[in-house]
C-alpha positions as MATLAB code, in Angstrom:
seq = 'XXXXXXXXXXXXXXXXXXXXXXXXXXXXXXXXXXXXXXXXXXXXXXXXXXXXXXXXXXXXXXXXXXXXXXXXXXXXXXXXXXXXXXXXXXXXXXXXXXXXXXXXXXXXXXXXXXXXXXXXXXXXXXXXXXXXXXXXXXXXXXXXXXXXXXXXXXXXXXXXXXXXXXXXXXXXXXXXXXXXXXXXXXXXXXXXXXXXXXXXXXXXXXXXXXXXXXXXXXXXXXXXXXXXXXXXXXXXXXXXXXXXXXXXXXXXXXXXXXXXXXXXXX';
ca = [
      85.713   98.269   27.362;
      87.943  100.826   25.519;
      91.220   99.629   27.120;
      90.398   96.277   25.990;
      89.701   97.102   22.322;
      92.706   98.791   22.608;
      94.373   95.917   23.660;
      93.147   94.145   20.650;
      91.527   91.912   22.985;
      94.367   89.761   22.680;
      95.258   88.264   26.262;
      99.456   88.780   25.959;
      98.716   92.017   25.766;
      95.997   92.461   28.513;
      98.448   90.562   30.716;
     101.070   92.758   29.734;
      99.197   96.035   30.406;
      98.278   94.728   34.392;
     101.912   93.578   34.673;
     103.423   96.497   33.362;
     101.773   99.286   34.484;
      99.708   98.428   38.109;
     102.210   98.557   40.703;
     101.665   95.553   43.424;
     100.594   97.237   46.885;
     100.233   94.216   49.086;
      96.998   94.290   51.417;
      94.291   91.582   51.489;
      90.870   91.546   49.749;
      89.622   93.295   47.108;
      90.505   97.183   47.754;
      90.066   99.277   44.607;
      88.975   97.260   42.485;
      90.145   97.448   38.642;
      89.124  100.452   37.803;
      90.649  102.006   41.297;
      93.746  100.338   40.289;
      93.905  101.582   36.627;
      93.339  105.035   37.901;
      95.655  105.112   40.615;
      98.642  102.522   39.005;
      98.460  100.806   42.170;
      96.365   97.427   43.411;
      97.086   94.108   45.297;
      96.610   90.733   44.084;
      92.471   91.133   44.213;
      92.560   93.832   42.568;
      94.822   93.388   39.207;
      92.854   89.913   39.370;
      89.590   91.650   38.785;
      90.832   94.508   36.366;
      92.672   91.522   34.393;
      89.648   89.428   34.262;
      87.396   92.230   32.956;
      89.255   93.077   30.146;
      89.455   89.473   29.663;
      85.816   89.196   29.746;
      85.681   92.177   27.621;
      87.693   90.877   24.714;
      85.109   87.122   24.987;
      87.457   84.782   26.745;
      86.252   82.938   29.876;
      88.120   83.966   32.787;
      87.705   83.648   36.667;
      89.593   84.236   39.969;
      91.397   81.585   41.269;
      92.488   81.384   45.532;
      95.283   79.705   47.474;
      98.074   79.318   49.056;
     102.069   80.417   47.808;
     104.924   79.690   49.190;
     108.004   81.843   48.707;
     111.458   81.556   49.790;
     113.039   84.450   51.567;
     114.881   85.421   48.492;
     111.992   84.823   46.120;
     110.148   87.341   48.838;
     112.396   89.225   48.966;
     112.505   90.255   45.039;
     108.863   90.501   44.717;
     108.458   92.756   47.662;
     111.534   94.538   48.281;
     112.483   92.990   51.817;
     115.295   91.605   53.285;
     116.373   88.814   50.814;
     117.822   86.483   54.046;
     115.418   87.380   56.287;
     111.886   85.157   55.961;
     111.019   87.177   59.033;
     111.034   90.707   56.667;
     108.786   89.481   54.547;
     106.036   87.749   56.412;
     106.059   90.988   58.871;
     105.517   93.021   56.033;
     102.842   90.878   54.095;
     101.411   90.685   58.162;
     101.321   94.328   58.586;
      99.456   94.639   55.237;
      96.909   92.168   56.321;
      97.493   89.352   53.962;
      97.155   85.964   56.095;
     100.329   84.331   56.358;
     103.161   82.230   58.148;
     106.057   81.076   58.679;
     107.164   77.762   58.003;
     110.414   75.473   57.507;
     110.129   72.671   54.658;
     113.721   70.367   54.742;
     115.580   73.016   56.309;
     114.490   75.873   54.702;
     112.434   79.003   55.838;
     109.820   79.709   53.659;
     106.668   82.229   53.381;
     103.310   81.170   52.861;
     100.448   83.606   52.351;
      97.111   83.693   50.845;
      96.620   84.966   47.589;
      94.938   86.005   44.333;
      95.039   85.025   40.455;
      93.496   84.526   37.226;
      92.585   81.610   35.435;
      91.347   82.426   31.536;
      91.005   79.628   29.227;
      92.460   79.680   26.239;
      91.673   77.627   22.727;
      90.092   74.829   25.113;
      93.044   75.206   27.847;
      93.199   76.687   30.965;
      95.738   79.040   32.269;
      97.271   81.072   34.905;
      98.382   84.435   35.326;
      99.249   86.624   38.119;
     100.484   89.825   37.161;
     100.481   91.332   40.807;
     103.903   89.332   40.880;
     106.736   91.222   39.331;
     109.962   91.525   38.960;
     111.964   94.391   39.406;
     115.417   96.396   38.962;
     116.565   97.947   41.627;
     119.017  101.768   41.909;
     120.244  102.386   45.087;
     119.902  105.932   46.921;
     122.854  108.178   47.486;
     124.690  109.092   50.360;
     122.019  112.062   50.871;
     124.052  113.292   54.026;
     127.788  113.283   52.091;
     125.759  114.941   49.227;
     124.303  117.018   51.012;
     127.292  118.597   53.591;
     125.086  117.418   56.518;
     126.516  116.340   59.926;
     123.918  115.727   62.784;
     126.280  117.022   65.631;
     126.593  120.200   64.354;
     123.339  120.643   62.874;
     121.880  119.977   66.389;
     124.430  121.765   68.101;
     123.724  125.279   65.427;
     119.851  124.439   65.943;
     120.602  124.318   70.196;
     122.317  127.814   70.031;
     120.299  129.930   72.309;
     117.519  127.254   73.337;
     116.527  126.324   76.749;
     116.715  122.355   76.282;
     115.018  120.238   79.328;
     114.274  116.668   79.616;
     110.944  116.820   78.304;
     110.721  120.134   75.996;
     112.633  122.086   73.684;
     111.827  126.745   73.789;
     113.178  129.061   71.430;
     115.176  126.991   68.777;
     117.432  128.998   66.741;
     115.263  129.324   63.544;
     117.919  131.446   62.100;
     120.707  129.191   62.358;
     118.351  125.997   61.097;
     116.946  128.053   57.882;
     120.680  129.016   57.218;
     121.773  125.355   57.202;
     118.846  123.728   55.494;
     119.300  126.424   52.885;
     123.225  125.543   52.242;
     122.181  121.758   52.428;
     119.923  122.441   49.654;
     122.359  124.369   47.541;
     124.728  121.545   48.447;
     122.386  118.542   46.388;
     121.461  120.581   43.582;
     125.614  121.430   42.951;
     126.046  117.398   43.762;
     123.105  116.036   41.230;
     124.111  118.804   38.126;
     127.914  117.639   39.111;
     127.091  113.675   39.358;
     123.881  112.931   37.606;
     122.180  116.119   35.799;
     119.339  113.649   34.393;
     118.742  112.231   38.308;
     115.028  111.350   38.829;
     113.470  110.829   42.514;
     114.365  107.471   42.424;
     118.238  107.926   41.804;
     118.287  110.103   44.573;
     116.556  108.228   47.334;
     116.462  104.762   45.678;
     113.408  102.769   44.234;
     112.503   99.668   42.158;
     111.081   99.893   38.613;
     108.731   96.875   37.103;
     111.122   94.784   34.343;
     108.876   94.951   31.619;
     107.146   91.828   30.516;
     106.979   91.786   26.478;
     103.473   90.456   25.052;
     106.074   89.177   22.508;
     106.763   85.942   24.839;
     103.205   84.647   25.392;
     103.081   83.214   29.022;
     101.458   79.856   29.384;
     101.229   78.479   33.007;
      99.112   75.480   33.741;
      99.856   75.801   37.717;
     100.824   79.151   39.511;
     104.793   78.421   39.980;
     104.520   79.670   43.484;
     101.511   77.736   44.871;
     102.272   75.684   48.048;
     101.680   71.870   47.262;
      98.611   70.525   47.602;
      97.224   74.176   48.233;
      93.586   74.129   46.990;
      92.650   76.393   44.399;
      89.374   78.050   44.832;
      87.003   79.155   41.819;
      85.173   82.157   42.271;
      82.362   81.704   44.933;
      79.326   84.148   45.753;
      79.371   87.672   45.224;
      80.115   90.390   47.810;
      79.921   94.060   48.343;
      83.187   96.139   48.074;
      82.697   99.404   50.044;
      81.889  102.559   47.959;
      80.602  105.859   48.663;
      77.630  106.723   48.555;
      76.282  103.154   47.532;
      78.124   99.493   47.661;
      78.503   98.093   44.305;
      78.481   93.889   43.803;
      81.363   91.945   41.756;
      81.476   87.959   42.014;
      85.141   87.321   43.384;
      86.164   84.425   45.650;
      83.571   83.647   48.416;
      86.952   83.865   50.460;
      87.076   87.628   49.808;
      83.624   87.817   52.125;
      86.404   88.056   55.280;
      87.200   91.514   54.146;
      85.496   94.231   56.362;
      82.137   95.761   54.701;
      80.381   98.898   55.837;
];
């Protein structure tokens, strides 16, 4: 309730709050919840559904899940989630491996992604409209060379840390500590001289590469009839019954998409 007042209640800036600040971590069903994702900055498409709703809820508009099908190309994928922009194959393995249903499939020639997912629909002055702000866009800095930075060269690393060691087929006795402290201590000294040389002001993510969230600006209201990615004729689905989301020591209930019911329960 107090993030909401603090939003003004005012839905640009409730949107722009999920978008800018919950990280997408793709995985199917509702997982944290909203106030697991506000508290850990991280939540798939269930769960920056349900923490946008309730604020929305909170600040008197009507607003309710909405279910179905998207289809992305592999470079639409690809910018979303970080994978291999010409490979379809990278990202339906990696929205696969996170458990989100989804295929394959080739429409006129070209390979496309479609996977189930999860949005909001809040109506507005009489209107209904859609936002998903699990769906991001990002800009990308790419990691350094960590072994030129860093003086390191397998070969003779493995050779140094080999010095003295019986080395068989299946084991490895009496590695030379000393030499493998000495050389992980030089490699050390060899990024900090790099990053106070190169880039004094280097964060983690200048040094092995990351993605940060463009921000969206509650400036620019967003006003989407139809969710620009869904497949076509993909049936939306309202919110259905409600179901339990796992908890400890007690299950707590939420009304979310009946479809959500396939998630496992304890």
């Amino acid at each position: 309730m107090e993030l909401s007042r603090a939003l003004k209640g005012n839905v640009d800036l409730i949107y722009e709050w999920v978008y800018n600040n919950i990280e997408n971590l793709p995985s199917y069903g509702s997982q944290k919840g909203g106030l697991g994702a506000t508290i850990d900055g991280f939540g798939n498409s269930f769960d920056q559904a349900e923490l946008m709703i309730q604020l929305l809820r909170q600040a008197g508009y009507t607003a309710d899940y909405q279910f179905g099908t998207l289809r992305m190309t592999a470079a639409q994928a690809g910018a979303w989630l970080g994978t291999d922009p010409t490979n379809i194959w990278a990202a339906n393995n990696y929205l696969a491996n996170s458990g989100v249903p989804t295929s394959v499939v080739n429409i006129s020639g070209t390979d496309g992604v479609e996977f189930s997912h999860c949005w909001v629909l809040c109506n507005i002055g009489g209107t209904n409209f859609v936002f998903d702000a699990s769906q991001k866009t990002y800009t990308t800095k790419t990691k350094i060379n960590l072994a030129t930075a860093m003086g390191y060269n397998a070969s003779t690393f493995i050779t140094r840390a080999k010095t003295g060691a019986t080395v068989n087929a299946d084991y490895v006795k009496d590695m030379n500590r000393t030499n493998i402290r000495a050389d992980l201590a030089i490699m050390t000294a060899n990024l900090v001289t790099w990053i106070k040389t190169n880039n004094h002001a280097a964060a983690m993510d200048d040094v092995h590469g990351g993605r940060n969230i463009i921000q969206n600006n509650a400036a620019t209201p967003l006003r989407q009839a139809n969710h620009p990615s869904k497949k076509s004729g993909s049936t939306e689905l309202p919110h259905g019954r409600a179901f339990r989301r796992p908890t400890r020591p007690r299950c707590t209930s939420f009304m979310i998409p009946s479809i959500l019911l396939s998630t496992a329960m304890i």
